[in-house]
C-alpha positions in Angstrom: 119.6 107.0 150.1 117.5 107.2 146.9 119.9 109.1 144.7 122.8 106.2 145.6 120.0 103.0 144.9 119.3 104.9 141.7 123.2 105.1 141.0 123.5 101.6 142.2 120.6 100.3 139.8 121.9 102.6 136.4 125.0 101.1 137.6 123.8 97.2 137.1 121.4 98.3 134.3 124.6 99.4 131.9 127.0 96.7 133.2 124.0 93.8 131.9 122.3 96.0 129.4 125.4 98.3 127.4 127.0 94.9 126.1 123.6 93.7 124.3 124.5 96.9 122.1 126.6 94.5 119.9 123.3 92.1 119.1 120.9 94.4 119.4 120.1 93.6 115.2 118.5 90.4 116.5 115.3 92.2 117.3 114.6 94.1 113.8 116.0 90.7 112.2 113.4 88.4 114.2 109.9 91.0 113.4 111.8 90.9 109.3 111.8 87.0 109.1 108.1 86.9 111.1 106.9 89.4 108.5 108.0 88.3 105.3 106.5 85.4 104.7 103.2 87.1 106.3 103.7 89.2 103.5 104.8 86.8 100.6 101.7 84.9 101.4 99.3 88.1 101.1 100.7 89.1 98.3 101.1 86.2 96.1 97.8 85.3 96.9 95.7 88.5 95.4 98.6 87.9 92.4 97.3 84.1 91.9 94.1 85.9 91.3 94.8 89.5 90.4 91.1 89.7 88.6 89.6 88.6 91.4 91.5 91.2 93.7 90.7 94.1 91.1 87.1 93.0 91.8 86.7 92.4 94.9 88.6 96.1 95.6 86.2 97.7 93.3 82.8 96.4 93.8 80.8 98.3 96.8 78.4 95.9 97.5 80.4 92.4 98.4 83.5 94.1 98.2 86.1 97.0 99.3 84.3 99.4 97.0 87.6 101.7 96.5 88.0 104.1 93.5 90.5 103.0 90.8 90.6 99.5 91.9 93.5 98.0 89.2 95.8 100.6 90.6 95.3 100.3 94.1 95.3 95.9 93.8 98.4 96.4 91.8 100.1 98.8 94.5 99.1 96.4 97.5 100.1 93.6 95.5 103.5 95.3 94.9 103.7 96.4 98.1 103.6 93.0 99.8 105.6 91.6 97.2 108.7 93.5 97.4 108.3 94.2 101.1 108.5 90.4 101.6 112.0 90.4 99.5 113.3 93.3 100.6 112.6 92.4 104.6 113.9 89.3 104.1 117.3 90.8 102.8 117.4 93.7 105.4 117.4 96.1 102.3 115.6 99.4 102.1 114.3 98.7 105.8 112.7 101.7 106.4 111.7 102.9 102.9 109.7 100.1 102.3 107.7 99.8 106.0 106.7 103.3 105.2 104.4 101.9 102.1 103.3 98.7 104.3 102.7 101.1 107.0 99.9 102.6 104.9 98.4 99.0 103.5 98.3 97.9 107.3 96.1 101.1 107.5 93.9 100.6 105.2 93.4 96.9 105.5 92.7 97.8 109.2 90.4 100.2 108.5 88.2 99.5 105.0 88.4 95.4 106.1 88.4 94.5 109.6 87.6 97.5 111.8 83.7 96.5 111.3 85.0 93.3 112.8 86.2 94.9 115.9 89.5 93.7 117.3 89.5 90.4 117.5 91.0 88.0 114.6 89.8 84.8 116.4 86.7 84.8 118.0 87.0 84.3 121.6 84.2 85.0 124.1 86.6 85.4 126.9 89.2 87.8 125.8 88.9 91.1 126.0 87.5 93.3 123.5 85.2 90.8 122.6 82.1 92.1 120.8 78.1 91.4 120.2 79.7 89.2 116.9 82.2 87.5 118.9 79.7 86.4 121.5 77.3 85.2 119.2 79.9 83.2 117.7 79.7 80.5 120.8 76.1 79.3 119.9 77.3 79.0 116.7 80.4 77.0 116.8 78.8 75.1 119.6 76.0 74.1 117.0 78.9 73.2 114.8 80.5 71.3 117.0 77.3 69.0 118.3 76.7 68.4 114.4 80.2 66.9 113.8 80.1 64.9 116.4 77.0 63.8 116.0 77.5 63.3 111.4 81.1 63.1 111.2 84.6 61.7 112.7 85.1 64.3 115.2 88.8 63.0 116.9 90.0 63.4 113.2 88.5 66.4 112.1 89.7 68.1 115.2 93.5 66.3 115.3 95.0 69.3 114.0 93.9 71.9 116.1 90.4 72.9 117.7 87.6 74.5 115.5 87.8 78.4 115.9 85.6 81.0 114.5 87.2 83.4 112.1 86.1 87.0 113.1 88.4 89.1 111.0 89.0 91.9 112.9 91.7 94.6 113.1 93.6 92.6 116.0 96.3 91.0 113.4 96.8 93.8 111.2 97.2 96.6 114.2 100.2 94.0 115.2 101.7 93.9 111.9 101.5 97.6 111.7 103.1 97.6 115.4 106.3 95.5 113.6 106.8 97.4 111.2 106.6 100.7 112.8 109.8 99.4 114.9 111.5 98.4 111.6 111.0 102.2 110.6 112.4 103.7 113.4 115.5 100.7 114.2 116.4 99.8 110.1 117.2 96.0 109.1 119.6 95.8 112.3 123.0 95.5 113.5 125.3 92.7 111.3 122.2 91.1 110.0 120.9 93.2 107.0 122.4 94.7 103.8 121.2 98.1 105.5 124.1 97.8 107.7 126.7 96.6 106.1 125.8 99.1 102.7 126.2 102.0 105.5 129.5 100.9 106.6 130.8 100.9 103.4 129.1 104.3 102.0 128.1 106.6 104.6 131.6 108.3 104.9 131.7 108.5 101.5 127.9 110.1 101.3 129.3 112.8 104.2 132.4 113.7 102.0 131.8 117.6 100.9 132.1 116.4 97.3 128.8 114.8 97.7 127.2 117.8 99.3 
């Protein structure tokens, strides 16, 4: 009775599920198009102010306080740069989530992991730490002093005040992206990746390329 429900249900499962084979690229092409422009944005902000980035990457006591800062602000800067472009196009998938694999890393670890996980400080959620509790009095305060001083409706018509707490939460789901990109590539019809194999793979195979 089991083995022929299990039958039955593999049976369903590849009738629905085997057909999706043909736009399975739509996954890897929606985490490329949420990433670059994640990326774009990090990176074209520490270029707007690269001096500033080499500083704050360097100095140990309000900064990162990493050896060889220029280097290492120029190869994040890089990093994000290109990745952005080169996600975008589907191109070099997985050569170039290796390197953002390793910023993700170390952003998580030398910047928020102090933090603990949350990005938004949220009393309520899970993981939520002494900082993030602490953060109700204060927004609270906040709060009472706007309304109180200032036009609150207006000041709060675009969304509600939050408290930033910086922690690994938004980096550890960046990393989780692009570890899928590594393993899937750019995707099926939708990336250069693809369509550069279909023309040159045979051709890399051929023994007089071996």
């Amino acid at each position: 009775m089991y083995q022929r429900a299990a039958t039955c249900y593999f049976r369903l499962h590849d009738a629905v599920f085997k057909p999706l084979r043909h736009v399975d690229g739509l996954a890897p092409l929606a985490l490329r198009l949420l990433l670059a422009p994640v990326l774009w944005m990090a990176g074209t902000h520490k270029l707007a102010d690269f001096e500033g980035t080499v500083a704050w990457f360097g100095n140990s006591d309000w900064g990162l306080g990493l050896p060889f800062p220029w280097l290492l602000a120029f190869l994040a800067t890089a990093t994000e740069l290109i990745g952005a472009v080169l996600l975008a196009l589907g191109l070099a998938t997985r050569w170039i989530a290796a390197p953002l694999l390793v910023t993700m890393v170390v952003a998580a670890t030398t910047v928020h992991l102090e933090n603990g996980w949350q990005a938004i400080a949220d009393p309520g959620a899970p993981f939520a730490n002494e900082r993030v509790i602490e953060s109700t009095e204060k927004l609270e305060r906040a709060r009472s002093l706007l309304r109180e001083y200032g036009n609150y409706d207006w000041l709060t018509s675009s969304g509600n005040f939050v408290v930033l707490n910086n922690g690994i939460e938004f980096a550890a789901i960046y990393f989780a992206m692009l570890l899928v990109l590594f393993f899937s590539g750019g995707g099926r019809y939708v990336s250069v990746d693809w369509w550069l194999a279909r023309r040159f793979r045979a051709r890399a195979n051929h023994p007089q390329c071996a």
